[in-house]
C-alpha positions in Angstrom: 42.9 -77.9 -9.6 45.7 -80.0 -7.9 47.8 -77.8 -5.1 44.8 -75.4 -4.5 42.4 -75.1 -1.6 39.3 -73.5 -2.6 37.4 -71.4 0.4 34.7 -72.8 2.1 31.1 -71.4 1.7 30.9 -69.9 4.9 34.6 -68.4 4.8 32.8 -66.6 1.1 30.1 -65.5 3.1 32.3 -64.1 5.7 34.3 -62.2 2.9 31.4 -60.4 1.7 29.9 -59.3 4.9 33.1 -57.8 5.2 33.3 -56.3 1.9 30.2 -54.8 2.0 30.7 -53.4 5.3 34.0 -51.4 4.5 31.7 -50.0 1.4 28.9 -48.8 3.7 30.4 -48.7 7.2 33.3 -46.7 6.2 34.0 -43.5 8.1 33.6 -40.3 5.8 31.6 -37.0 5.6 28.2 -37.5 7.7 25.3 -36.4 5.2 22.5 -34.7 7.1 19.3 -36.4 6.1 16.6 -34.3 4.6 13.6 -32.5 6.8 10.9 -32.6 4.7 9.3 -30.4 7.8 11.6 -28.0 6.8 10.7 -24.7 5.2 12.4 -23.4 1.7 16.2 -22.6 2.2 17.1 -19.2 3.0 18.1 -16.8 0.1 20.6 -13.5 0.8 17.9 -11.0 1.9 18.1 -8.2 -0.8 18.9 -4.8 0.5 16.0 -2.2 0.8 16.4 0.5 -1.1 17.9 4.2 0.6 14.5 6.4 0.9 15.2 9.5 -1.6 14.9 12.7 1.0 11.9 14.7 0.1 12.0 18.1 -0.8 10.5 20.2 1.6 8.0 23.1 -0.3 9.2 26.7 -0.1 6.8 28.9 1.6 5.6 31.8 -0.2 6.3 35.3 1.1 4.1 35.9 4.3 2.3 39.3 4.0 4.6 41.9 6.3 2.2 43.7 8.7 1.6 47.1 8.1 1.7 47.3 4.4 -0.6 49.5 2.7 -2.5 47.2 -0.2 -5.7 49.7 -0.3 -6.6 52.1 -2.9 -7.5 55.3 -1.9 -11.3 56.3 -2.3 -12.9 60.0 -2.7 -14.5 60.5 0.9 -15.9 64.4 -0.1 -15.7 67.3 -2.4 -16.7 71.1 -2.9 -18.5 72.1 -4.0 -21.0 69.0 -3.7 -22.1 66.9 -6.6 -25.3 68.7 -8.1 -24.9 71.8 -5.8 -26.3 75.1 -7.1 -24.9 78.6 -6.5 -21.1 76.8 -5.8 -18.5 79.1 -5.2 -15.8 80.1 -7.3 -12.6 80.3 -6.3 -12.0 76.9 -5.0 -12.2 73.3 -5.9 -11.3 70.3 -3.5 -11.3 66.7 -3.1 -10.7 64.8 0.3 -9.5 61.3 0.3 -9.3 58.6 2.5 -5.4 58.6 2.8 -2.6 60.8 2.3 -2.2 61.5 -1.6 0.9 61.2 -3.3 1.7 64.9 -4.6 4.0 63.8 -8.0 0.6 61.9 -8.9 -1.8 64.9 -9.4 -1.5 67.1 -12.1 -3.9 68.9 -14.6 -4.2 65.4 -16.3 -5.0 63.3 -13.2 -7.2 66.0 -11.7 -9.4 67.8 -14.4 -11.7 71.0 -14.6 -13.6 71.4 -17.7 -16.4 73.5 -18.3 -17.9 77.2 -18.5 -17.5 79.6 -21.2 -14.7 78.3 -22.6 -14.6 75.1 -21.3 -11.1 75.3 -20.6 -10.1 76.0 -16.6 -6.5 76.6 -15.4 -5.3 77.1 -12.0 -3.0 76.2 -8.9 -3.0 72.2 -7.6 -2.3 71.9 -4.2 -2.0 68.7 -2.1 -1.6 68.6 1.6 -2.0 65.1 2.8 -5.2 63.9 2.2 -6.8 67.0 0.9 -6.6 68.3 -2.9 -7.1 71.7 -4.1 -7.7 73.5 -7.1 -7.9 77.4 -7.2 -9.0 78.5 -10.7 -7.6 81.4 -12.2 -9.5 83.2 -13.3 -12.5 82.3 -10.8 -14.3 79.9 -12.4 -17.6 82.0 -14.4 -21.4 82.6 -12.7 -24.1 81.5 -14.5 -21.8 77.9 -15.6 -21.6 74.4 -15.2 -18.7 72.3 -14.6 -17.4 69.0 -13.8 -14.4 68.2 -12.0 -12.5 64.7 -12.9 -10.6 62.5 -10.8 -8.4 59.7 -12.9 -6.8 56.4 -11.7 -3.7 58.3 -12.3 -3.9 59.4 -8.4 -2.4 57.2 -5.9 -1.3 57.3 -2.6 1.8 56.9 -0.9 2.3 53.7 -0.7 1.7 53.4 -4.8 -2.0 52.4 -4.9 -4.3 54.0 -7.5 -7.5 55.0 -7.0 -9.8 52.2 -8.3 -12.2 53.9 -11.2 -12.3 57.3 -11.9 -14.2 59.9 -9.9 -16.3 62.3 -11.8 -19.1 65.0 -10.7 -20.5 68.3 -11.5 -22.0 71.5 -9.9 -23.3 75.0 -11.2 -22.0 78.1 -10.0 -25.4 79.6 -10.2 -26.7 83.4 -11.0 -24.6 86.7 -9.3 -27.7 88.4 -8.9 -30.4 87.7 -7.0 -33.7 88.9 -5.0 -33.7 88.2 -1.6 -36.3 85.7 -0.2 -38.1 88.9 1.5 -38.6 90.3 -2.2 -37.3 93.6 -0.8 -33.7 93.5 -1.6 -31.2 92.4 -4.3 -28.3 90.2 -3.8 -25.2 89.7 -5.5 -23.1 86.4 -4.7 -19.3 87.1 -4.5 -17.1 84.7 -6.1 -16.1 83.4 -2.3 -20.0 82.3 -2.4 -21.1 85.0 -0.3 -24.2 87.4 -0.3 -24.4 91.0 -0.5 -27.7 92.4 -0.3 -29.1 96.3 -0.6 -32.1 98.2 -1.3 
């Protein structure tokens, strides 16, 4: 084209380099090259959970010292199981603790037997002893049998464990003496009295 001066090879060549440098060379935002040593990217750690308190277990009651868990047992009685010739104006029972007088009555501490086998008479308690007196005096020549029920406890509210039973004979009122000389009579206490 006339009146226009086209660039020489080299001066295109010059052009470029320079293009292509302000493209790449420019100044901007640095971008950090990849590690491929790295290890994954760290996530936000994830909170642990708050522990839930644990309950601490009640105790039970802890057994107070000196409280009286034991039933009372029969540790004697008159007249003794089986006995012959027993006297007759008193029945009695020993335990092995003090007995809890509202707990006896004619119910709870029995007396059958004899002629009529029907036997009335006074209760009396006095710690760890009970007594019956009959009244009448229980008969000669009878048996009977005395009965303790569960119904008796002791003061601290424990029953006896199984009922308590026995029986005795009140035997003859008169008798020879062993010599063979003399006659005895047994008083109702249990006693002899012998003449002839």
């Amino acid at each position: 084209m006339v009146g226009r001066t086209l660039p020489s090879f080299s001066r295109l060549i010059s052009l470029l380099s320079v293009g292509l440098c302000l493209s790449a060379c420019s100044p901007g935002v640095a971008t950090e090259p990849k590690n491929s040593t790295a290890g994954p990217s760290a996530s936000t750690p994830t909170p642990e959970p708050t522990p839930k308190p644990t309950s601490t277990p009640t105790p039970g009651p802890t057994p107070q010292p000196g409280i009286d868990a034991t039933p009372p047992i029969v540790i004697s009685v008159s007249p003794p199981n089986t006995a012959m010739g027993a006297r007759l104006d008193i029945i009695f029972a020993t335990f092995s603790e003090d007995i809890d007088p509202k707990s006896v009555t004619r119910f709870s501490f029995g007396v059958g037997g004899g002629p009529t086998n029907t036997v009335v008479g006074d209760l009396n308690i006095k710690g760890k002893v009970v007594t019956f007196t009959p009244n009448p005096p229980l008969a000669f020549g009878a048996s009977y049998a005395v009965k303790l029920t569960t119904d008796i406890q002791d003061l601290a509210g424990n029953f006896l464990a199984e009922d308590f039973i026995w029986r005795f004979n009140t035997g003859k009122q008169l008798a020879l003496h062993s010599s063979g000389n003399h006659t005895c009579a047994r008083r109702v206490s249990g006693e002899l009295k012998c003449w002839g």
